[in-house]
C-alpha positions as CSV (number, residue, x, y, z in Angstrom):
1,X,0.0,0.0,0.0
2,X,2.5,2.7,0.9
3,X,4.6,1.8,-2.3
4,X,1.1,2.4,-4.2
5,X,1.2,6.0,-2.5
6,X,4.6,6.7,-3.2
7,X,4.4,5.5,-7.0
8,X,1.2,8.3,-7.7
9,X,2.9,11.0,-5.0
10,X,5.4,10.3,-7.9
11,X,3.5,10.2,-11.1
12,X,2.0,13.3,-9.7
13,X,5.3,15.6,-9.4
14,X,6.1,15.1,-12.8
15,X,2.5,16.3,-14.5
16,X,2.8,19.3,-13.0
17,X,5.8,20.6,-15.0
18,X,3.7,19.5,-18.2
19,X,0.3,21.3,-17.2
20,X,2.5,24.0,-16.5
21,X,3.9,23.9,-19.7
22,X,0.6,23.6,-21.2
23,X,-1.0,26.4,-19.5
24,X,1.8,28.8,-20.9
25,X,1.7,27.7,-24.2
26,X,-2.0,28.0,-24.1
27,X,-2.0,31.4,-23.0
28,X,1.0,32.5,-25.6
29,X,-1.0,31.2,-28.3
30,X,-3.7,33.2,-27.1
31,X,-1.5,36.5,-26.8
32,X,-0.3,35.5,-30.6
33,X,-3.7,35.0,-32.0
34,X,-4.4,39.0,-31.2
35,X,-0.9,39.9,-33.0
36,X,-0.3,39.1,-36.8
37,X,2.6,39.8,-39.2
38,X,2.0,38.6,-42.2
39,X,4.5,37.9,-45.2
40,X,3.9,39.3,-48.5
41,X,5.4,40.3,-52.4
42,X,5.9,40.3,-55.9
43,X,7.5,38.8,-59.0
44,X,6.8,40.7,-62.3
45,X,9.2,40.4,-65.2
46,X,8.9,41.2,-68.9
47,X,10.1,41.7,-71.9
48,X,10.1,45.5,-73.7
49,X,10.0,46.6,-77.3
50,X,10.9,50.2,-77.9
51,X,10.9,51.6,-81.4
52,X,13.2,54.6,-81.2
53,X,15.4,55.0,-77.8
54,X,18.3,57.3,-78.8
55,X,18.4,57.1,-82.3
56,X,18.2,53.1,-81.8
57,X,15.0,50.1,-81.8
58,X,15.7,48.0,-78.6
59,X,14.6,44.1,-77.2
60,X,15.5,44.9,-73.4
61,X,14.0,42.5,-70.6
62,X,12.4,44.5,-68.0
63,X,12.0,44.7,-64.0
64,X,8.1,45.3,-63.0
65,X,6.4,46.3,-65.9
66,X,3.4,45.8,-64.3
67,X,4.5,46.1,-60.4
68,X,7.5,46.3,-59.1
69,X,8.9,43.4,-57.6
70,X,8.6,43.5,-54.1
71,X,8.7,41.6,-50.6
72,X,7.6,42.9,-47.6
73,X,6.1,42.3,-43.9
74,X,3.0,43.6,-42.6
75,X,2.8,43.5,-38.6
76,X,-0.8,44.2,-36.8
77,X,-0.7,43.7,-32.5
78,X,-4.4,44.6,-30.9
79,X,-3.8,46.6,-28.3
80,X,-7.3,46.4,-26.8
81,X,-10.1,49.1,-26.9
82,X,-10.2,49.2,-30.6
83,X,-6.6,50.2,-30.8
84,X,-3.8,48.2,-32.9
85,X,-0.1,48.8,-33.7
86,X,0.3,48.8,-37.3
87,X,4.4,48.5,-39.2
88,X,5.0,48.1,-42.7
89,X,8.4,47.3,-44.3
90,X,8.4,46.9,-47.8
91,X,11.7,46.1,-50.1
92,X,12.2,46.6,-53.5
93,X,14.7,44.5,-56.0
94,X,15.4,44.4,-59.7
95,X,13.9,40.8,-60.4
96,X,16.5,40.4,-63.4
97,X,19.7,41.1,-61.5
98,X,18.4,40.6,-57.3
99,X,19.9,44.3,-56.9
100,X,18.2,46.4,-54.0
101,X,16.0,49.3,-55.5
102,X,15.9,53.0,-53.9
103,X,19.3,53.8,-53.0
104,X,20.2,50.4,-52.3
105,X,17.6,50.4,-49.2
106,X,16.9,47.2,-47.0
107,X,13.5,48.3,-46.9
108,X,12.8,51.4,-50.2
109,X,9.6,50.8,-50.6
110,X,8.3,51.5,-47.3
111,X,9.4,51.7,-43.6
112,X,6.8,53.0,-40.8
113,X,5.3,52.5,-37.7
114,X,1.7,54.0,-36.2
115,X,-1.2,53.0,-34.3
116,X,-4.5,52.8,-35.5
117,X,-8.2,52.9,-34.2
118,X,-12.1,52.4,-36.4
119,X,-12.7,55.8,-34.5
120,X,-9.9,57.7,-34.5
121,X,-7.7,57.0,-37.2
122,X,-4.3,56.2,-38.2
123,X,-0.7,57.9,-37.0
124,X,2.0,56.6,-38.8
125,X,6.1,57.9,-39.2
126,X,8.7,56.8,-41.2
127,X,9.3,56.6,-44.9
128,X,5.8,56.7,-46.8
129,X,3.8,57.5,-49.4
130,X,2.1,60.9,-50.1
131,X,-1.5,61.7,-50.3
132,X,-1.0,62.2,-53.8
133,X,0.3,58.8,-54.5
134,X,-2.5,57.2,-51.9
135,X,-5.3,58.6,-53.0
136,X,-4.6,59.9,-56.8
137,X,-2.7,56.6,-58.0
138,X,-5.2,54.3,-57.9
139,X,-8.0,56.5,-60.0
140,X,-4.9,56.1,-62.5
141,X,-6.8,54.9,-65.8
142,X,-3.1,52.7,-66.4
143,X,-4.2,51.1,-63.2
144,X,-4.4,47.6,-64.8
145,X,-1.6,48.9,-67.7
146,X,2.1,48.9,-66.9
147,X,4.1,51.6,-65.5
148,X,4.7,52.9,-69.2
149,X,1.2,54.2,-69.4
150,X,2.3,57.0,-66.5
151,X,2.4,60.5,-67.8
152,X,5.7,62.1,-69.2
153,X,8.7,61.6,-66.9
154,X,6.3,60.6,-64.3
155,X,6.3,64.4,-63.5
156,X,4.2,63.6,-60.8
157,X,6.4,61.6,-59.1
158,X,3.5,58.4,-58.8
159,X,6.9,56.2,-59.2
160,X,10.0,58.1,-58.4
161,X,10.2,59.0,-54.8
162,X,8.8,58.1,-51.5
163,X,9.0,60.7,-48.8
164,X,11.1,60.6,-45.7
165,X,11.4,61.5,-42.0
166,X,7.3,61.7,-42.6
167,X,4.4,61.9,-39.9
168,X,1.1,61.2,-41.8
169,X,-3.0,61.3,-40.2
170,X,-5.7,59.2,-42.0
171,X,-9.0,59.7,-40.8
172,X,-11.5,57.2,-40.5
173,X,-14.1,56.8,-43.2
174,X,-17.3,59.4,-42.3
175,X,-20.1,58.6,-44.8
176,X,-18.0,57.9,-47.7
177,X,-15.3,60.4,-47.0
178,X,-11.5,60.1,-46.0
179,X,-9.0,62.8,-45.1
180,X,-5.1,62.5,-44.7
181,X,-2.3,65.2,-44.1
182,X,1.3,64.5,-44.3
183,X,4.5,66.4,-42.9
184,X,8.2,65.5,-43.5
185,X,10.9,66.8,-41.6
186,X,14.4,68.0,-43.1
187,X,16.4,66.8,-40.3
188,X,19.0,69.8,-40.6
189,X,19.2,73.0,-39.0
190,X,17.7,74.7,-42.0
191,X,14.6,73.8,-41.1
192,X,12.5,74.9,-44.5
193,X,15.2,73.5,-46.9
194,X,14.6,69.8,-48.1
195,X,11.1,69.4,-46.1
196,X,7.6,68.5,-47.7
197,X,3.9,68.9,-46.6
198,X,0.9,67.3,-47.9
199,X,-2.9,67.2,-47.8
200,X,-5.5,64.7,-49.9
201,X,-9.5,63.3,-49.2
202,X,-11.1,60.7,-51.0
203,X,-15.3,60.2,-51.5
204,X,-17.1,57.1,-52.7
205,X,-20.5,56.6,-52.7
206,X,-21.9,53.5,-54.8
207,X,-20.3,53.6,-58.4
208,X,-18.8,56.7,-57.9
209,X,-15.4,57.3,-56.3
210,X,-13.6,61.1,-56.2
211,X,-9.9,61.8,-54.6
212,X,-8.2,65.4,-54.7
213,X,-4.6,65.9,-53.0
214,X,-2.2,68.6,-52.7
215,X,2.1,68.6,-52.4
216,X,4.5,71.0,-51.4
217,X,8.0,70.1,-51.5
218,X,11.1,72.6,-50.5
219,X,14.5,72.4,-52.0
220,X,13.8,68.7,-52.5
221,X,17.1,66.4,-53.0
222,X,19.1,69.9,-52.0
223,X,23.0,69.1,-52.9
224,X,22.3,65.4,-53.5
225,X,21.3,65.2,-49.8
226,X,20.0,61.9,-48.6
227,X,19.0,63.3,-45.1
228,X,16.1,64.9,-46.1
229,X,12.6,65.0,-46.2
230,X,13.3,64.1,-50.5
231,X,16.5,62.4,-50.8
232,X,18.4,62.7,-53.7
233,X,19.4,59.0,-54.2
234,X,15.3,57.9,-55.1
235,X,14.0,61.2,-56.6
236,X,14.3,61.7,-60.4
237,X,17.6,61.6,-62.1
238,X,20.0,64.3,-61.9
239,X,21.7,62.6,-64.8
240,X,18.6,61.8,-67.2
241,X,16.3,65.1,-65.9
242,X,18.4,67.6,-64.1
243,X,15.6,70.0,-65.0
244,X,13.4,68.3,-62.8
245,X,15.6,67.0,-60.3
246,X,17.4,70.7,-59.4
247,X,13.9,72.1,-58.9
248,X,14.2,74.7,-55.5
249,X,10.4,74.2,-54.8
250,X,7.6,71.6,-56.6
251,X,4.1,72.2,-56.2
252,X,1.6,69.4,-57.3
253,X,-1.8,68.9,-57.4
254,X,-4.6,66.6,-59.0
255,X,-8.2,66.2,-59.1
256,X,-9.6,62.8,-60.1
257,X,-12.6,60.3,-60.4
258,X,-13.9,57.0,-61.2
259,X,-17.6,55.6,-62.3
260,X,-18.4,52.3,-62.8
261,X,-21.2,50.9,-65.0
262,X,-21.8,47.3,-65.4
263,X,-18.2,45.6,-66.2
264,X,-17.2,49.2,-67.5
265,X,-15.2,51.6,-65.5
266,X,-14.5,55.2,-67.1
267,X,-11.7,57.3,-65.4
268,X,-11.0,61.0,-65.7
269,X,-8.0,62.7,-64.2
270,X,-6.3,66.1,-63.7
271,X,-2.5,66.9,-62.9
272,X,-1.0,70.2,-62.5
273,X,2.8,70.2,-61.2
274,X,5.3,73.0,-61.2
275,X,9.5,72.9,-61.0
276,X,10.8,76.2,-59.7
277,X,13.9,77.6,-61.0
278,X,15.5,74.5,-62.3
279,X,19.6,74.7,-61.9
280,X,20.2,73.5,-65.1
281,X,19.2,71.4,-67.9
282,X,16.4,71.7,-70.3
283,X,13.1,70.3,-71.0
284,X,13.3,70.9,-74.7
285,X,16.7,69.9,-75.4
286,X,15.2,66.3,-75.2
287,X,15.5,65.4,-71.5
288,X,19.3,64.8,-71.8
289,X,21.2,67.2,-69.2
290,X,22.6,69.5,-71.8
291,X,21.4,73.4,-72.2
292,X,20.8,75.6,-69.8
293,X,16.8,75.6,-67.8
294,X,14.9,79.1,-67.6
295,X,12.6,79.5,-65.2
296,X,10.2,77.1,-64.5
297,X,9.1,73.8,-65.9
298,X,5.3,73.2,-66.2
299,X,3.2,70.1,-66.1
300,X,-0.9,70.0,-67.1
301,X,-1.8,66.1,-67.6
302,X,-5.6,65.7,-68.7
303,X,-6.0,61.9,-68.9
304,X,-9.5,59.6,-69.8
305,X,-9.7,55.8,-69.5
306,X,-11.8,53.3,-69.9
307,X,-11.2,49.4,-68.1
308,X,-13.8,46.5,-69.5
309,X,-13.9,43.1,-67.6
310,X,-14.8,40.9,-70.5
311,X,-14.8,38.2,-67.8
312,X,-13.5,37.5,-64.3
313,X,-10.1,36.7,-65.8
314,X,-9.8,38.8,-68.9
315,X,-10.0,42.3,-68.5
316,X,-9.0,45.1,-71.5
317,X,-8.2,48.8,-70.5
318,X,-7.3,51.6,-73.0
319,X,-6.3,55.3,-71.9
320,X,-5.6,58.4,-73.8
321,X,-3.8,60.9,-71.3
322,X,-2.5,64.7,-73.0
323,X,0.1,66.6,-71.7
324,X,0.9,70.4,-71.9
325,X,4.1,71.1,-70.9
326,X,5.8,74.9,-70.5
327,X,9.6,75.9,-69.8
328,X,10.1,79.9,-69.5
329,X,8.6,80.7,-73.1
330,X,8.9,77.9,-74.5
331,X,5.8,75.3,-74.7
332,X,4.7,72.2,-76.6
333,X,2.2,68.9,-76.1
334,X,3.1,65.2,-75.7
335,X,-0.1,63.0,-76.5
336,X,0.3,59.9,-75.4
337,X,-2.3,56.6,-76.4
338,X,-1.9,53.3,-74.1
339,X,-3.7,49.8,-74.7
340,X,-3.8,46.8,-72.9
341,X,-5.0,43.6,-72.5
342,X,-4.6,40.9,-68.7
343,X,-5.6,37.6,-68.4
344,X,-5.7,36.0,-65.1
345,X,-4.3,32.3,-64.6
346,X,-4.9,32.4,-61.3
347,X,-6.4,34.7,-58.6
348,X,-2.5,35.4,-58.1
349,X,-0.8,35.1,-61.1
350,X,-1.7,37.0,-64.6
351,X,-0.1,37.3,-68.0
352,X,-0.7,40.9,-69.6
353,X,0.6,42.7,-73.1
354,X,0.5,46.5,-73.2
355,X,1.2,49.0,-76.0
356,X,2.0,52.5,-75.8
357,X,2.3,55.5,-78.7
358,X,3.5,58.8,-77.7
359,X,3.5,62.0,-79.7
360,X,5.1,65.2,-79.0
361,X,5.9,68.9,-80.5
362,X,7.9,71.9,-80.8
363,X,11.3,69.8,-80.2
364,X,10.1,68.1,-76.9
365,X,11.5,64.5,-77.4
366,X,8.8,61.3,-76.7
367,X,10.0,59.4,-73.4
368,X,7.7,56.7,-72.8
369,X,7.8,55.5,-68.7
370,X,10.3,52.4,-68.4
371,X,11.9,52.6,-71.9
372,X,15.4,54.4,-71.3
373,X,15.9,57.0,-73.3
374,X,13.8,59.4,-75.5
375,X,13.3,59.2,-79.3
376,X,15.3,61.1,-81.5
377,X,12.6,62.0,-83.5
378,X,8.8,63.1,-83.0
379,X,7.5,59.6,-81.8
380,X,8.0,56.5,-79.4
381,X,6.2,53.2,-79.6
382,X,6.7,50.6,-77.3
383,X,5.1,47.1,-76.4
384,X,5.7,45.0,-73.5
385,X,5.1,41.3,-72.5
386,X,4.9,40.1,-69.1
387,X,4.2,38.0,-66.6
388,X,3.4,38.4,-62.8
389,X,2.6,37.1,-59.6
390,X,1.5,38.2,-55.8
391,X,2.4,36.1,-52.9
């Protein structure tokens, strides 16, 4: 009998290091279940046809045609009373060659950190898109096009920077509507030079969706800082467009909106953005560094689009975007036509071939988005192939 005793006194002690066990993991796995980060990115590769770049027809294979390739982590922690911790860290790569995008960044794309709430919002800092690129970008009739269907240069900036040392609001959604505000710091002593502010609100009701957003930018890319609110080493070339690149002040606005009507969904967009005082370089020398820039360099983009699901894996978009563009005295147009076609193999994974026709006048030089160079004459075609897929 007392060996009995001693043998369950026994068996006993050494449960309770297991239920102990078990009662921890338990509760971690509860803890867990109200946190999330979540893995995410993309592969997109093609291959570009270009009729005229620098005097020249070129076969090139091509990064992101249709998005950039991309891998990222999205991290979510509830905090309790409706309130979460949100991160994003995003990196982009040259698919083709596995080189790090954006200055050679671990994390180019996107690097911030906020909290969030249904009722209050979102506060988020770190390096981020403006309310420009939030909120205009996606009315974008191109949307399901590659990047080639942007407007000249991308004089916008939809691709060519992110913006630094940022604080940014988003409000909740009040009956359709949604605000956000953005400040960017310069980190120097000069507290005006290299900095940025930004304002943007979206509306949708039913079929109809409107955005309208605002950007101020100060000495961006100043000296070829990479301190700043703009840094030099992801804004637009100093080499390819020092007219746009040496600006002391940019000033961009848009007004935009979308209507869908059955599988149909028309677009309609306006663009107006403004380089101060350029250093040098010229807009109508053909966008290659040499001449000298006088006064300011002038953007109005009108664009109209029209995307048509022909079924739940085919769907066909076609845009026809005009842009005005001024330097000093000196003005002409660039008309650009894009086309495109996407078939879906998967929910994931689509195949897409775009084409793209640009025409321009009084010695401005076609430079279709993603191609290289500009034509040496009046026009630029170029096609594109490609191939992509989200994970």
């Amino acid at each position: 009998m007392a060996s009995t005793v001693a043998r369950m006194l026994a068996t006993m002690r050494l449960k309770k290091p297991a239920l102990a066990l078990g009662v921890l993991m338990s509760t971690a796995g509860a803890a867990h279940a109200q946190s999330s980060v979540t893995l995410f990115g993309i592969l997109d590769g093609g291959i570009l046809y270009t009729s005229n770049t620098g005097g020249h027809s070129s076969w090139q294979t091509l990064s992101g045609p249709l998005l950039a390739p991309r891998w990222g982590l999205r991290v979510v922690e509830d905090l309790g009373g409706g309130v979460s911790t949100v991160a994003h860290l995003e990196n982009g790569f040259n698919q083709f060659t596995g080189a790090s995008l954006q200055g050679g960044r671990l994390f180019g794309r996107q690097a911030w950190v906020g909290l969030t709430s249904k009722q209050y919002g979102t506060l988020s800092m770190g390096r981020q898109y403006s309310p420009l690129q939030d909120f205009i970008a996606p009315l974008l009739g191109s949307t399901t096009l590659t990047g080639s269907a942007l407007h000249p240069l991308d004089n916008e900036g939809f691709l060519t920077y992110r913006t630094d040392n940022s604080v940014k609001y988003v409000s909740p959604v009040y009956a359709g509507l949604q605000a956000e505000a953005m400040y960017a710091f310069s980190n120097s002593t000069n507290f005006a030079s290299n900095r940025s502010w930004s304002v943007g609100a979206t509306y949708t009701k039913g079929n109809l969706q409107l955005a309208t957003a605002y950007v101020h930018l100060d000495n961006p890319a100043v000296n070829k800082d990479t301190n700043g609110a703009i840094p030099s080493d992801s804004y637009f070339s100093y080499s390819t467009t020092p007219f746009l690149a040496t600006a002391s002040a940019v000033q961009e606005w848009a007004v935009g909106g979308r209507y869908t009507v059955g599988r149909a969904n028309f677009g309609l967009l306006y663009t107006n953005t403004q380089f101060d005082n350029p250093a040098t370089g010229s807009l109508f020398s053909g966008a290659t560094g040499s001449g000298g820039g006088s006064g300011s360099v002038h953007f109005q983009n009108l664009e109209g689009s029209v995307r048509y699901d022909f079924a739940p894996d085919l769907i066909g978009s076609f845009s026809q975007a005009y842009t005005h563009a001024t330097e000093g005295s000196a003005s002409g147009n660039y008309w650009q036509t894009n086309v495109g076609v996407s078939y879906f193999l998967s929910k994931r994974t689509n195949l897409y071939v775009d084409a793209f026709y640009q025409k321009t006048s009084n010695n401005l030089h076609p430079w279709i988005m993603l191609t290289g160079a500009p034509s040496s004459t009046s026009t630029q075609i170029a096609a594109v192939f490609g191939l992509c897929h989200r994970f």
